[in-house]
MISETI-49085 format. One record per residue (C-alpha): z, x, y; residue in one letter. Coordinates in nm, 4 decimals. Layout:
N
NODE       pz       px       py resn
NODE        Z        X        Y    A
...
This chain:
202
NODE       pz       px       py resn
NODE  -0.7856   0.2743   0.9376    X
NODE  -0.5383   0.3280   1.2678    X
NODE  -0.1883   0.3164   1.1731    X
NODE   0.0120   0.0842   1.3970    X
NODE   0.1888   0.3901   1.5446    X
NODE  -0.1536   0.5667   1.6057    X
NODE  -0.2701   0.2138   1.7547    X
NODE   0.0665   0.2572   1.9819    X
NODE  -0.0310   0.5559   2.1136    X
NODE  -0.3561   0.4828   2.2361    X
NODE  -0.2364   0.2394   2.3523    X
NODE   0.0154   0.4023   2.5655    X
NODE  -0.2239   0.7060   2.6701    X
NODE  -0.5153   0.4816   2.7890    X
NODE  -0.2556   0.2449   3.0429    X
NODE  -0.1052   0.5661   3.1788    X
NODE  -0.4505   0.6845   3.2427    X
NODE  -0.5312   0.3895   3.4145    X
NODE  -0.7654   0.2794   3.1319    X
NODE  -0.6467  -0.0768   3.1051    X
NODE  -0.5852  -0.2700   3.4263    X
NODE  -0.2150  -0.2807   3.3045    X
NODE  -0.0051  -0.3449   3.0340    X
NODE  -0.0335  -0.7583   3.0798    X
NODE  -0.3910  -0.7182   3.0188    X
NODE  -0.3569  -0.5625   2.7196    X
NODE  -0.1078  -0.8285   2.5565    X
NODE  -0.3190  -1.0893   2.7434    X
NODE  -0.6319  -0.9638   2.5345    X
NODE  -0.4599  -0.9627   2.2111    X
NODE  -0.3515  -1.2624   2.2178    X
NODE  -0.7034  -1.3841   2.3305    X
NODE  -0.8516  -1.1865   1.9754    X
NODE  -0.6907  -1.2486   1.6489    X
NODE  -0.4562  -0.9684   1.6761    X
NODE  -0.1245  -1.2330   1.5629    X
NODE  -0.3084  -1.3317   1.2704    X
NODE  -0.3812  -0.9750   1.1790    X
NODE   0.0081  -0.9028   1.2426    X
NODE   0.1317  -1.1515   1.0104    X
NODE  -0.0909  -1.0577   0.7248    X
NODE  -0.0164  -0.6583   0.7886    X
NODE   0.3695  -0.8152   0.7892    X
NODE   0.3555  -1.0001   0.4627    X
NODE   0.1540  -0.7347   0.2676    X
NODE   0.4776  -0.4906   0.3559    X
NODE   0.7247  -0.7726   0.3156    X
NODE   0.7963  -0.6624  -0.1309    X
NODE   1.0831  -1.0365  -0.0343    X
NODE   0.7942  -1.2503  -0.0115    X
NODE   0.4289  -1.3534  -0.1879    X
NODE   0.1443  -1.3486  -0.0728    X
NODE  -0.1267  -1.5882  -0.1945    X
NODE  -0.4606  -1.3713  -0.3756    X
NODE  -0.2324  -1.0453  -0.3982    X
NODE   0.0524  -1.1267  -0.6694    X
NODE  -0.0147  -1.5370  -0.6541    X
NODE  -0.2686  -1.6849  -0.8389    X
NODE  -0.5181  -1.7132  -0.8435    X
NODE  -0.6049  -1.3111  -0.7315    X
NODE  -0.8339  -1.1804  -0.5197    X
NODE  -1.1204  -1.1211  -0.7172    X
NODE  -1.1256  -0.7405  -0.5816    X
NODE  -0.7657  -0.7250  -0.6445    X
NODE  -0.7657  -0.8387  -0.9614    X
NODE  -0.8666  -0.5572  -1.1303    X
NODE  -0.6071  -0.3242  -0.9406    X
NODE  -0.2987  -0.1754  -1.1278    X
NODE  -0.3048  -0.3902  -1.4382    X
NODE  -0.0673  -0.2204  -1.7184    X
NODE  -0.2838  -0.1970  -2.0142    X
NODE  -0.1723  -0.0845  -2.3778    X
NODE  -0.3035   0.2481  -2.5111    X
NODE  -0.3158   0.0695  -2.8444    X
NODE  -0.2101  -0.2716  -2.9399    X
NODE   0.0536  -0.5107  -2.7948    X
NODE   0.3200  -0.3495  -2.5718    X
NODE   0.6727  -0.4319  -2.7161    X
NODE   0.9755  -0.3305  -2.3982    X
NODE   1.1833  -0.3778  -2.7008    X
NODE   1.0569  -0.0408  -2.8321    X
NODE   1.0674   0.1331  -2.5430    X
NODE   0.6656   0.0703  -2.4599    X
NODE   0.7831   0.0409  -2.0881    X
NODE   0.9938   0.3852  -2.0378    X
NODE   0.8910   0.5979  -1.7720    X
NODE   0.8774   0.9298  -1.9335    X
NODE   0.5560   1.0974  -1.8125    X
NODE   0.7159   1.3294  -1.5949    X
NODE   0.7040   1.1374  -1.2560    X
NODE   1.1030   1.2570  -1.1559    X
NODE   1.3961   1.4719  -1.2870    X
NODE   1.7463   1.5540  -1.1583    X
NODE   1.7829   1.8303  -0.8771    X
NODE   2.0835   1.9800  -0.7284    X
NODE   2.3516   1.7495  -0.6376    X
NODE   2.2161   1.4140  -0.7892    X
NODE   1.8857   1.4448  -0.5793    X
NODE   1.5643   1.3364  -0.7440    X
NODE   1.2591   1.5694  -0.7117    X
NODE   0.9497   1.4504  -0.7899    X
NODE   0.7545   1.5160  -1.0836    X
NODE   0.3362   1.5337  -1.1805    X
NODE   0.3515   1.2976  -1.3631    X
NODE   0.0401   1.1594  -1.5487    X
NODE  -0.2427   1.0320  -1.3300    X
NODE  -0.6005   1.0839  -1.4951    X
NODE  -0.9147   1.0357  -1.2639    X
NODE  -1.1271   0.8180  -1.4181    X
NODE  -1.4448   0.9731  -1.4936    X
NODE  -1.7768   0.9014  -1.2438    X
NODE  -1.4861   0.6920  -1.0254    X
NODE  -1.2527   0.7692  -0.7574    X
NODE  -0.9356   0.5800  -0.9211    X
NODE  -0.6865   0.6435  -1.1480    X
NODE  -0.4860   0.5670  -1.4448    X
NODE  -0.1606   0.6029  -1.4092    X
NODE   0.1087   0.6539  -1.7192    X
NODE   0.4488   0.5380  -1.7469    X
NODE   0.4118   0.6909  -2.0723    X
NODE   0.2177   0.7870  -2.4176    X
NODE   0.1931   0.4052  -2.4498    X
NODE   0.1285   0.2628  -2.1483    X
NODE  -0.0465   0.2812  -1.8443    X
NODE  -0.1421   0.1027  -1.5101    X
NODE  -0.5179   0.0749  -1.5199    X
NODE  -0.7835   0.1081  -1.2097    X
NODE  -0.5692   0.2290  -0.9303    X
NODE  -0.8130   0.3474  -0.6525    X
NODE  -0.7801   0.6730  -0.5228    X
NODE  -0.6739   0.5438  -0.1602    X
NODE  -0.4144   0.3516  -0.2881    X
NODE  -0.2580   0.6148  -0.5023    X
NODE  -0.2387   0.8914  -0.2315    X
NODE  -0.1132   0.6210   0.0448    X
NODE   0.1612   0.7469   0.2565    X
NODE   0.4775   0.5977   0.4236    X
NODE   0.7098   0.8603   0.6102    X
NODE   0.4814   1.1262   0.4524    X
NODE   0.5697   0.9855   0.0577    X
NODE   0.3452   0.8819  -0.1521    X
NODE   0.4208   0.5200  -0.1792    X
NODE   0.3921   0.4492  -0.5542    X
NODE   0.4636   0.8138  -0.6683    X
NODE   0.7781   0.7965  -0.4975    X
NODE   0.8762   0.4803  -0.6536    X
NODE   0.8292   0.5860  -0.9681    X
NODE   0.9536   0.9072  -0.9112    X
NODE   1.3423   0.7152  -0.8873    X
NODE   1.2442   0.5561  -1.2416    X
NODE   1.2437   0.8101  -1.4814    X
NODE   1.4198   0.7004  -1.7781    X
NODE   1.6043   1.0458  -1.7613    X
NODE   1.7347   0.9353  -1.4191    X
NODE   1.7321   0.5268  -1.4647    X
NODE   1.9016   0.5273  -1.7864    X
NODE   1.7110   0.2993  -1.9241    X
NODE   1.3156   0.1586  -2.0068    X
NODE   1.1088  -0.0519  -1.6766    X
NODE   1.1838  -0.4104  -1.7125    X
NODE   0.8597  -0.6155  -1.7629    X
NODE   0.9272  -0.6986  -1.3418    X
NODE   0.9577  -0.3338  -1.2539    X
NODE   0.6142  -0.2603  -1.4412    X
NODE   0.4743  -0.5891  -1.2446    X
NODE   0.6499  -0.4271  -0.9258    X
NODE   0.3959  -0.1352  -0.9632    X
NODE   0.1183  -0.3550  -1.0116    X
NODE   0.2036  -0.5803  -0.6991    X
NODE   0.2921  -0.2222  -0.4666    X
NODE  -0.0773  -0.1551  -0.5836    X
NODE  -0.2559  -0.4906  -0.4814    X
NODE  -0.0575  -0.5275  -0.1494    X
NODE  -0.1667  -0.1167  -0.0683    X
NODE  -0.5491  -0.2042  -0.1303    X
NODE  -0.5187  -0.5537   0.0289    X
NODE  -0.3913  -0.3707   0.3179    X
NODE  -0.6359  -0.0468   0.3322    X
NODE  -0.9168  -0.3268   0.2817    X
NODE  -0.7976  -0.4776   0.6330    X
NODE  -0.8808  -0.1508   0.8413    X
NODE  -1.2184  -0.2778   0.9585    X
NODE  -1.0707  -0.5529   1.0631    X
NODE  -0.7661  -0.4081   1.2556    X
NODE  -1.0184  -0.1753   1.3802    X
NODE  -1.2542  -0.3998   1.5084    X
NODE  -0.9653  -0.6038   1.6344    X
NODE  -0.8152  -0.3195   1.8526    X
NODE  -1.1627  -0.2076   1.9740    X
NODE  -1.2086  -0.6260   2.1320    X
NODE  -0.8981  -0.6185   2.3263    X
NODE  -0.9504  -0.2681   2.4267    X
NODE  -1.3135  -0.3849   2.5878    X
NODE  -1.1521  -0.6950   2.7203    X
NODE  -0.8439  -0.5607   2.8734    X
NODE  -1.0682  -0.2996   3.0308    X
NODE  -1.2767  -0.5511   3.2002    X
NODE  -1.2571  -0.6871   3.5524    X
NODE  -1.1640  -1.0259   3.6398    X
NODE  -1.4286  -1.0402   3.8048    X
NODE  -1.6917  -0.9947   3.4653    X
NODE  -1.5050  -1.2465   3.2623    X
């Protein structure tokens, strides 16, 4: 999938090599393809402040559904008994109150390319595709990092059930977002063809 800063750009190097008739063209393409409607769906899927319908309101996306689900090893969980602490190894303490990260516990499921993912010896979040595990923001690990910060060493304390949920929705809105790159791409290649084109053609 092209990241919106990759999608910049290209954007940028084809108009100052004369690729597009000008910079109008381009915006007047996009807005002649579905590229708004693509925007506000990338938008809510990184907006954590607000829902979105089929991701973490029901009912879920069938394909989602599945995603990140936090499943007992054995039995009921119970927060009460600290079922929820994050003790797999995911962060400790560094030098001057910085958190490094940790390894954690992520097994590869066997024959599939996703992952469980433990909080602990209890608990873990089931089914989280490989693609959606390694995803990057500002070269982190999105969901590593987040739970690197949550160590009960470091925290203090167990997840709340919303912080295990939190992992669960980061996971859905990360594939929901990874399954719109054929979209976005196809998107960007439409208003690339019809900015290119002459008046003239059109």
């Amino acid at each position: 999938m092209t990241s919106s800063a990759e999608t910049q750009r290209l954007i940028e190097q084809e108009i100052q090599a004369g690729g597009f008739r000008d910079a109008a063209a381009f915006v007047g393409a996009a807005v002649r393809h579905s590229s708004a409607a693509l925007g506000r769906q990338v938008a809510a899927l990184l907006d954590i402040e607000h829902s979105v319908p089929g991701v973490n309101v029901s009912p879920i996306r069938p394909e989602l559904r599945v995603i990140g689900v936090l499943t007992a090893v054995s039995g009921p969980l119970d927060p009460n008994a600290g079922d929820l602490d994050l003790t797999a190894g995911w962060g400790h303490g560094g030098k001057g109150g910085v958190t490094m990260p940790g390894k954690g516990k992520a097994v590869a499921r066997s024959g599939a390319a996703t992952y469980d993912v433990y909080l602990n010896d209890k608990a873990f979040w089931s089914n989280i595709p490989s693609a959606v595990w390694e995803y990057t923001l500002g070269g982190y690990q999105v969901i590593k990092k987040w739970l690197s910060y949550r160590e009960k060493e470091l925290l203090g304390r167990g997840l709340t059930k919303e912080e295990a949920r939190h992992v669960t929705d980061m996971a859905r809105r990360i594939a929901a977002l990874l399954l719109m790159g054929p979209a976005l791409d196809a998107n960007y290649e439409a208003v690339k063809r019809d900015a290119k084109t002459p008046k003239s053609q059109k």
